[in-house]
N, C-alpha and C positions, 0 to 999 in steps of 0.2 A: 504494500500500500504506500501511496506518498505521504510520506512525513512533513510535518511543520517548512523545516526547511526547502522542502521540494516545490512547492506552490509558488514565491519570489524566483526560483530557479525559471519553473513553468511561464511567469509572468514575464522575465525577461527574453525569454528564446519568443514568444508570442510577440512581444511588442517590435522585434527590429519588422518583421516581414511589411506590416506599412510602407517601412522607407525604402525598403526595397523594390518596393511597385510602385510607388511614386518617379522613384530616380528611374527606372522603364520605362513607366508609363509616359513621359513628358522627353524622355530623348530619343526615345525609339519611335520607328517611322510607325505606322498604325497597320499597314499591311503586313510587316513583318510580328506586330503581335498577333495576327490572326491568322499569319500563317501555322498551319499542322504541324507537328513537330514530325508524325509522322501517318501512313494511312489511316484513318479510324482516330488516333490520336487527338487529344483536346492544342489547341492554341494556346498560347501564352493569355490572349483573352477569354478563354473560355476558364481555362484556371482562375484568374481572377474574378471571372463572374462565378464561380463557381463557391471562393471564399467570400463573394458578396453575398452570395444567399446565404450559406451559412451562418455569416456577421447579422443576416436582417430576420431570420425567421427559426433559425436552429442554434446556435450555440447559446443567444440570451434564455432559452426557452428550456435548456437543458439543465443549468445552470441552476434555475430557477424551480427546477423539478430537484432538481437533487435536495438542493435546501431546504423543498417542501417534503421531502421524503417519499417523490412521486417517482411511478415509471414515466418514460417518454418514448412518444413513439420513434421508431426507423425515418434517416431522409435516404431516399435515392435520389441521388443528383443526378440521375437521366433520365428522371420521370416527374421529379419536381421541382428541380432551380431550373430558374429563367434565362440560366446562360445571357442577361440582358449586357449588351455593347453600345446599343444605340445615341448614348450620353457622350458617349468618347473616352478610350482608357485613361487620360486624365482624371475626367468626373469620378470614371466607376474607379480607380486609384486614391482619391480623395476623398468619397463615400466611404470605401471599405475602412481608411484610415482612421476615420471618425466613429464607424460604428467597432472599428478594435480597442479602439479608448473605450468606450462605452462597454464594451467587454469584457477589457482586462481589468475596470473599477468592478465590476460583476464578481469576477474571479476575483479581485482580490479580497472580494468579504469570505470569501470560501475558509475555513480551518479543516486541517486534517481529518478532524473528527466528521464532519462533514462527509469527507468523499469514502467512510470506511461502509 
């Protein structure tokens, strides 16, 4: 199980990925984030829409269930996120940044005892 110390650990490895799709999102050309990585394979866009969903309808929600001592149900991401790009990887890069903030304040009420 994770211990006390392990949830600051969790909180830091979560928070760089923001800056990392930022610095992408805004220097790299926009075809190139939506190109395939390979056949069948998600985009560099589809990955980030993919941690957008998650950021806006599943990981607050999980969170939130644990605290309450709830199950939660399964997401499949290729039945229910919206892979949405239409804003521009900038937008959907600085959306997800905002609702990771709002995430990792989530995670950080969590205590160990919490997640046993």
């Amino acid at each position: 199980m994770i211990g006390e110390q392990g949830i600051p650990t969790i909180l830091a490895v979560l928070a760089t990925t923001p800056l990392q799709w930022l610095s992408l999102c805004t220097m790299l050309p926009r075809d190139l984030l939506e190109r395939p990585a390979a056949g069948g394979a998600w985009s560099a866009i589809d990955c980030l829409g993919h941690l957008l969903d998650t950021e806006r309808g599943v990981f607050p929600h999980r969170v939130r269930a644990i605290l309450a001592g709830q199950a939660f149900p399964d997401f499949d991401p290729d039945s229910q996120g919206s892979h949405a790009g239409d804003e521009g990887p900038a937008a959907m890069a600085t959306e997800f940044a905002e609702r990771r903030r709002q995430s990792l304040a989530l995670l950080g009420s969590l205590r160990a005892g919490d997640l046993e």
